[in-house]
N, C-alpha and C positions, 0 to 999 in steps of 0.2 A: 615289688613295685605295685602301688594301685595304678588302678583304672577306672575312670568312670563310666557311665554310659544311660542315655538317655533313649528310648525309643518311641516313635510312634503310638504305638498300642501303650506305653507306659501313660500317654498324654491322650489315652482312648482313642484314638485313630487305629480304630480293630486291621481295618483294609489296606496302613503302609506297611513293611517290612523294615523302613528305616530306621540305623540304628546311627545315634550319633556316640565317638567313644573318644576318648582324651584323657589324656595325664592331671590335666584340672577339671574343677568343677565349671569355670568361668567358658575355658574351651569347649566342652559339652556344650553349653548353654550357648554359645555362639555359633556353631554348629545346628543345634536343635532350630534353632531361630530361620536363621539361614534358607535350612529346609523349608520348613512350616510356611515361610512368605512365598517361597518359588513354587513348592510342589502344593501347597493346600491353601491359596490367596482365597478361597470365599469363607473356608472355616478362618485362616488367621482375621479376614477383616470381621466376621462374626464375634473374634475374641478381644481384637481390639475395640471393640463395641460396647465388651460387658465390664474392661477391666483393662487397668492402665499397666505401661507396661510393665512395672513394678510389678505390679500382682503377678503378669503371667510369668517373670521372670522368677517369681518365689513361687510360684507353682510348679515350674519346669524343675526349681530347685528342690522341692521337696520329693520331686519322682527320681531323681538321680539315683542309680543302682550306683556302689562301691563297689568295688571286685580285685581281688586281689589277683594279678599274675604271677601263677604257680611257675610258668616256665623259668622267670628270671630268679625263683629260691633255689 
């Protein structure tokens, strides 16, 4: 089964830990988002400043880690 997983630091937020993780790409991404507006409102409004959401939505997409889960082979 994959998994995906988006984090924090993958989105250079050196200083969260959070990791968002999901069977889709689309579930990460609403996840990641999620977070970003609760826990980091002065950098998300910074990003929605320089780029619409589209952009950061295909930016958040292009950091998506694949991973495969070895437990369930």
């Amino acid at each position: 089964m994959k998994m995906y997983s988006l984090s924090c630091k993958d989105m250079d937020m050196e200083k969260c830990n959070y990791v968002a993780m999901g069977e889709t790409k689309d579930e990460v991404i609403k996840m990641a988002s999620d977070h970003f507006v609760k826990a980091h409102p002065k950098e998300a409004n910074e990003a929605m400043e320089k780029m619409s959401k589209e952009e950061l939505n295909e930016k958040m997409m292009d950091n998506i880690v694949e991973k495969d889960d070895e437990e369930d082979m």
